[in-house]
C-alpha positions in Angstrom: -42.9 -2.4 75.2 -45.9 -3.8 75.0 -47.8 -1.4 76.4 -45.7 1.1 73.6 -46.8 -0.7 70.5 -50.6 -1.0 71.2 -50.5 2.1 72.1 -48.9 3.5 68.7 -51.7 1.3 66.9 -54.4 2.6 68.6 -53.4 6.0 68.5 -52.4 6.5 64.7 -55.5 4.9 62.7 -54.9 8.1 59.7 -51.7 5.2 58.5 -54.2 2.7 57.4 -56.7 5.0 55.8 -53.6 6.9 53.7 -52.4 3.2 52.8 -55.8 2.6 51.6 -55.7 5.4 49.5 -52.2 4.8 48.1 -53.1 1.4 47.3 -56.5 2.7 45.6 -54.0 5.1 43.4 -52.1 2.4 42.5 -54.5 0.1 41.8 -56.5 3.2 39.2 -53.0 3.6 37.9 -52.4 0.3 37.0 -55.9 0.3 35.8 -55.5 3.1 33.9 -52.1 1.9 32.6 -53.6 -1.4 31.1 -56.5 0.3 29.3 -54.2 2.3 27.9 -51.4 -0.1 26.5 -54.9 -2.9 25.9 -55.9 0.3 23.7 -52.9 1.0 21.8 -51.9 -3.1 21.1 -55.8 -3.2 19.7 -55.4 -0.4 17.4 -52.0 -1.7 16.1 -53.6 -4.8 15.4 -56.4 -3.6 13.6 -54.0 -1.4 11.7 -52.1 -4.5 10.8 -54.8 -6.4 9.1 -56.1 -3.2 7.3 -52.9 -3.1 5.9 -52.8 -6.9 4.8 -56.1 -6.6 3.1 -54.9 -3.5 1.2 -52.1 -6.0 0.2 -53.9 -8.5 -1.2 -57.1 -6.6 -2.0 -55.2 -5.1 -5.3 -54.6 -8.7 -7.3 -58.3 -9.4 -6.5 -59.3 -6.2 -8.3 -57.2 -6.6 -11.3 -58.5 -10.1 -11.8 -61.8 -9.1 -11.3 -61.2 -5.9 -13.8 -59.9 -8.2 -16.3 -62.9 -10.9 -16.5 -65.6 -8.6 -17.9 -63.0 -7.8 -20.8 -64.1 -9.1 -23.9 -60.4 -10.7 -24.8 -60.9 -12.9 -21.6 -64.2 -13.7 -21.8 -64.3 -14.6 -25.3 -62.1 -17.4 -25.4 -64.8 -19.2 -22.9 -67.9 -18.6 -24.6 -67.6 -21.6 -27.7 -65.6 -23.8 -25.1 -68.6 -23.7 -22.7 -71.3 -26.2 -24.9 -68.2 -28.1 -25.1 -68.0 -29.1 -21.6 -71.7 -30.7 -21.3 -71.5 -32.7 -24.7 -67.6 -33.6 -25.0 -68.6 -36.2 -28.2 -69.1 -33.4 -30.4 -65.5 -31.3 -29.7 -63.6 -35.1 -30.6 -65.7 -35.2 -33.8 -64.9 -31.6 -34.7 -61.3 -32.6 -33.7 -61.1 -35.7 -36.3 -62.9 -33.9 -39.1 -60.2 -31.4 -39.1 -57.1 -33.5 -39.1 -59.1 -35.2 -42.0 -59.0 -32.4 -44.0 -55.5 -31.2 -43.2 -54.3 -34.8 -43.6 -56.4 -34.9 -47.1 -54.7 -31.6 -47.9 -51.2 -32.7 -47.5 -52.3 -35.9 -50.0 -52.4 -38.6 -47.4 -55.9 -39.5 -48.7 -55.4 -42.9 -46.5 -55.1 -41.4 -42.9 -58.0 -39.1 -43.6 -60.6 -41.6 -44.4 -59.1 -43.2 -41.1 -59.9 -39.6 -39.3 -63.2 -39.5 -40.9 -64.4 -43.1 -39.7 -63.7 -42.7 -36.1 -66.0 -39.2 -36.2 -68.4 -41.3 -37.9 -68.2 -43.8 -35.1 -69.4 -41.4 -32.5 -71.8 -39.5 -35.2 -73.1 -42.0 -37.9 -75.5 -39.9 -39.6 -73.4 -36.4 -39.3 -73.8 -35.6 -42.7 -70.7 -32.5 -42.7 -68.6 -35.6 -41.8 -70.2 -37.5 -44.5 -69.4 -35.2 -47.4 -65.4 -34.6 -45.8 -65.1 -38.4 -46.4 -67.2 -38.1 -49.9 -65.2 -35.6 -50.8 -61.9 -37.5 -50.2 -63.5 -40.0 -52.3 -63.6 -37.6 -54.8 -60.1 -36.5 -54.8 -58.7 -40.1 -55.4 -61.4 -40.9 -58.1 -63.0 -43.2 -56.0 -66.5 -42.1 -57.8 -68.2 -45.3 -56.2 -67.6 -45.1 -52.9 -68.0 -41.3 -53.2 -71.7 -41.8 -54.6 -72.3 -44.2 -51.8 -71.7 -41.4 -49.4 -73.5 -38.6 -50.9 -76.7 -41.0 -51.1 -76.7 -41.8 -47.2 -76.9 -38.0 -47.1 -79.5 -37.2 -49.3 -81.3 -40.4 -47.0 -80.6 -38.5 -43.5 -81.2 -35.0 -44.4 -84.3 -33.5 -44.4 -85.3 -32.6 -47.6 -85.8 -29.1 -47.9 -82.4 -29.1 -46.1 -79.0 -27.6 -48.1 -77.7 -30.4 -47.8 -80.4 -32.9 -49.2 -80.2 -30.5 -52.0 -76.3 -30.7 -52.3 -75.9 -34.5 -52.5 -79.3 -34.8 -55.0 -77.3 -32.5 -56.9 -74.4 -34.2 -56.6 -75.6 -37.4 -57.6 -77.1 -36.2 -61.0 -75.0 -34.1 -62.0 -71.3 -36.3 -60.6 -69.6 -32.9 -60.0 -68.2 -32.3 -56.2 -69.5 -28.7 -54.2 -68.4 -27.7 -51.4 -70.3 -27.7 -48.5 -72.9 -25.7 -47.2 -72.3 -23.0 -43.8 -75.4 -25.2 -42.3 -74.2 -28.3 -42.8 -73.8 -30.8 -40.1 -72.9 -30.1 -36.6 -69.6 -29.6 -36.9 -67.5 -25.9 -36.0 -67.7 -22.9 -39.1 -64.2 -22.9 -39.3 -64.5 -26.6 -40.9 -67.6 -26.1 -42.6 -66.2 -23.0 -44.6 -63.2 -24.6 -45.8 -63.0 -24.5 -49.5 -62.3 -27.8 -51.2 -59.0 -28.4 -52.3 -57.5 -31.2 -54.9 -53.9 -32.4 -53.4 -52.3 -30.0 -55.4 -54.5 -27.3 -53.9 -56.4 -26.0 -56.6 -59.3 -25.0 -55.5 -60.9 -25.8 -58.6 -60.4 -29.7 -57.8 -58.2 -32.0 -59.9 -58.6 -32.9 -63.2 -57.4 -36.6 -63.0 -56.9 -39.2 -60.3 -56.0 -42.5 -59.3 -59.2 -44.6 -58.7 -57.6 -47.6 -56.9 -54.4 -49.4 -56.6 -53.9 -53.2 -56.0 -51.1 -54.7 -54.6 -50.1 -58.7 -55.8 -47.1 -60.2 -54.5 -45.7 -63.5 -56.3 -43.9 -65.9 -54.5 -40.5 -65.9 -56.2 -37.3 -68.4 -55.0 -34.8 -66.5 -56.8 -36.1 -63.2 -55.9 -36.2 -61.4 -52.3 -39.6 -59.4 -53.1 -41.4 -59.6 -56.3 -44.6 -57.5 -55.8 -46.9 -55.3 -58.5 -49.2 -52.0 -58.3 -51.7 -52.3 -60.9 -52.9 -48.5 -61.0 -56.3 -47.3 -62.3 -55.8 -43.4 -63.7 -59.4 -41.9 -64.0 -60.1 -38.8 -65.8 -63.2 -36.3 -64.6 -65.9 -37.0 -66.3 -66.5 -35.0 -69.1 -62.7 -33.3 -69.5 -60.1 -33.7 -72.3 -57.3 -35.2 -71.7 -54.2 -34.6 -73.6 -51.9 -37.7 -73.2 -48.6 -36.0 -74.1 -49.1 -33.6 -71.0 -49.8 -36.9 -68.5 -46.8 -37.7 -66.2 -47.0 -40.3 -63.8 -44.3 -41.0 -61.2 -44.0 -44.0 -59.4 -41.3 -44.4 -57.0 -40.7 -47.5 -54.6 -38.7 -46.8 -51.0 -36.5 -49.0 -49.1 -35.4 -49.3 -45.4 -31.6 -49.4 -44.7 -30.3 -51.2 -42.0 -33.7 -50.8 -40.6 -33.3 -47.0 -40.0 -32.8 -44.8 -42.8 -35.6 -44.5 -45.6 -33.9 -44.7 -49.7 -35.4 -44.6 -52.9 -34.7 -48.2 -53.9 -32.4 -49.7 -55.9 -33.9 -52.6 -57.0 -35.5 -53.4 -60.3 -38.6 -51.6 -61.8 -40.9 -52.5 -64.8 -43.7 -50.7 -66.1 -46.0 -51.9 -68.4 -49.8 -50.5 -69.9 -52.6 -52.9 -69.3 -55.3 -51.1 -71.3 -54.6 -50.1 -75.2 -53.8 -46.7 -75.8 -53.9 -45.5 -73.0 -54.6 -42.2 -73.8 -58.2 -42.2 -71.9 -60.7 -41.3 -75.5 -62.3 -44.9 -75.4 -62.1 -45.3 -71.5 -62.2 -43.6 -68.5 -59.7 -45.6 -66.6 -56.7 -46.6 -67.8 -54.3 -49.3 -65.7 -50.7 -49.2 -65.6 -48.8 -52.0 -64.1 -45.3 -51.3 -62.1 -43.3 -54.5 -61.0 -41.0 -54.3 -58.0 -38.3 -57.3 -58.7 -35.3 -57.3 -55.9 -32.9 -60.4 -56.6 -31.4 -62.2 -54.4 -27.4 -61.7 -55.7 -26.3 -58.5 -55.2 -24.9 -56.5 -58.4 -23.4 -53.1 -59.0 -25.7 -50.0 -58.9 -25.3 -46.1 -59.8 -27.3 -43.0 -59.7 -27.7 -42.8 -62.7 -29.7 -46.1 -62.7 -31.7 -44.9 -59.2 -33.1 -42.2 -61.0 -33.8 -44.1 -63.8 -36.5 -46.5 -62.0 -38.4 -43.5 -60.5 -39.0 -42.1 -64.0 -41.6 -40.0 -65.7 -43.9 -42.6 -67.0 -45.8 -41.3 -70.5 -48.7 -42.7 -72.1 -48.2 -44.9 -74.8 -44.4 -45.9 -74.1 -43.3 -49.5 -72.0 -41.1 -48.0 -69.1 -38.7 -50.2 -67.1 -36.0 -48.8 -64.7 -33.9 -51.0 -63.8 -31.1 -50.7 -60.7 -29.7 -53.7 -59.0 -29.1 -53.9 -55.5 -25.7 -53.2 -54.3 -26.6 -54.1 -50.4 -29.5 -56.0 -51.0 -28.8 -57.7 -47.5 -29.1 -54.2 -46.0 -32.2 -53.1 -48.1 -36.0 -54.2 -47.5 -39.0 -52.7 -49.0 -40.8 -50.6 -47.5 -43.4 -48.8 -49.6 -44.4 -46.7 -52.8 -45.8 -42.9 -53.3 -47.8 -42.5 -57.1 -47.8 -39.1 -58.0 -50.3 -38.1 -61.2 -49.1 -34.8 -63.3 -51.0 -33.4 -65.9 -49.4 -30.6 -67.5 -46.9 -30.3 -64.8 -49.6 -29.5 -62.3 -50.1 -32.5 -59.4 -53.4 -34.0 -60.0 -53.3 -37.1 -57.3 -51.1 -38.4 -54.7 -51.4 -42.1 -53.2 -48.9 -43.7 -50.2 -48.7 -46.8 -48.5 -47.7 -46.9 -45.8 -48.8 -42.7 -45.6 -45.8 -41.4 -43.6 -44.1 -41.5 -46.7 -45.7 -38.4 -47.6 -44.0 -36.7 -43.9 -40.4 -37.9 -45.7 -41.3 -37.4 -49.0 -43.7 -34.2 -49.7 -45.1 -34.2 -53.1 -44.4 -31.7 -55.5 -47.0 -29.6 -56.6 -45.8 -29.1 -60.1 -42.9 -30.9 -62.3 -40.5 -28.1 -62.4 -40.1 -28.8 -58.5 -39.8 -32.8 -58.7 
């Protein structure tokens, strides 16, 4: 046996070199095989990611075709000086609610506006004049004045606006203001001036100033009075049968709702005549008196303490309170009319203006 199977070794040595060569094929195959599927798995891959960058290739190109357009691109350009110097976009803020509160007649809010731009700008003169001219509109000459001189100090004077305010101060007529002036945004600058009515051509009377006195009363619950200065422009005619003056007083109910009030209302002339040939200001006192006993009211009598007020008569309204537990007073809007146009608006507190809009003529009241 032994001598059998050595013997078959040693005689057939073609076996191993055929196996060799078998596995060789293999081997190339396999080879071959793994080039091949390495190949195609490479080729799909590639082909993968050429087709996820044509996916999200396309949003890139329409944002990129939008930017140069002139409707994106404008929007950013008067945002961008902004972004270094972010004092002057709060004062360009403020000065325009100013003038849209000073629009709408609440004179008092506006001068509030007008303050804090001047806080971060003290010498901008285009907020200057906005708060001069608001002045203006409630007659307030003196304070106006005061204004119109600090910027004839800080403006250069070959400036527009040195020339506006000299102007201004010797001749006492209100101009708008100047394209140049200041360094606030065009859109504010170009605004026309406007009365509270909104005539452009400004009013032709107003109230100057209003003080408030309260007397301590023990058989009353408030007893307070406006005394009311009523300027003229200077230099106008004024025809006292055409002057209507509305005061009304407001009360809180049950601390919620807002009323016209129903508590007693005097009026009474201060000056003599009143009918503003030998004075330019003329003062008209309105009492509020609310009792403490409570008494019968109507509407009749409500309406009758809001009344037209007319030179040269004593008014007195008169209304007592039928829940004068329920009732507290709250505030007062004076509304000036000269021949049925609205010349001046004042409000304290000012939100009564939001409930209570003036109208702008007397066929509307």
């Amino acid at each position: 046996m032994r001598t059998l199977l050595s013997r078959a070794i040693q005689v057939d040595p073609s076996f191993h070199i055929g196996l060799s060569l078998i596995v060789i094929l293999a081997v190339a195959e396999i080879f071959a095989a793994t080039l091949y599927y390495v190949g195609r798995a490479r080729a799909a891959r590639v082909s993968t990611q050429s087709v996820a960058a044509a996916v999200a290739r396309p949003p890139a190109t329409s944002v990129s075709a939008r930017s140069p357009a002139p409707v994106a691109v404008q929007p950013a350009v008067p945002q961008a000086p902004a972004i270094p110097n972010p004092s002057e976009s709060l004062v360009d803020q403020l000065v325009r609610e100013g003038m849209e509160l000073r629009d709408r007649g609440d004179t008092t809010t506006a001068l509030k506006r007008f303050d804090e731009a001047l806080d971060s700008e003290p010498d901008n003169t285009a907020v200057l004049m906005e708060k001069a001219k608001t002045y203006d509109s409630m007659q307030l000459y003196d304070r106006s004045n005061e204004l119109w001189l600090k910027i004839k100090e800080v403006s250069p004077p070959d400036s527009t606006t040195y020339e506006l305010a000299d102007r201004r101060l010797k001749v006492g007529i209100s101009s708008p203001p100047p394209a140049e002036a200041g360094n606030t945004s065009a859109a504010v600058d170009a605004a026309p001036p406007k009365d509270v009515g909104g005539s452009p051509e400004g009013p032709i009377m107003g109230i100057s100033e209003v003080k408030t006195t309260e007397t301590p009363d023990a058989d009353a619950e408030k007893n307070l009075a406006l005394q009311i200065g009523i300027k003229k422009q200077p230099g106008a005619t004024i025809d006292h049968d055409k002057v209507k003056i509305f005061v009304k007083f407001y009360d809180t109910v049950g601390d919620k709702d807002i009323k016209l009030t129903d508590a007693d209302v005097n009026y009474e002339w201060l000056t003599p005549k009143h009918d503003w040939t030998e004075t330019n200001t003329e003062v008209l006192s309105v009492r509020y008196l609310r009792a403490k006993t409570a008494g019968a009211s109507s509407e009749p009598l409500l309406s009758e303490a809001a009344a037209s007020v007319r030179p040269g008569q004593k008014g007195r309204g008169k209304a007592s309170a039928a829940n004068s537990g329920q009732r507290k007073y709250l505030g007062y809007i004076i509304q000036i009319y000269y021949n049925d146009d609205l010349q001046a608006v004042q409000a304290e507190p000012s939100r009564l203006l939001q409930h209570f809009p003036p109208s702008k003529n007397t066929s509307t009241q």
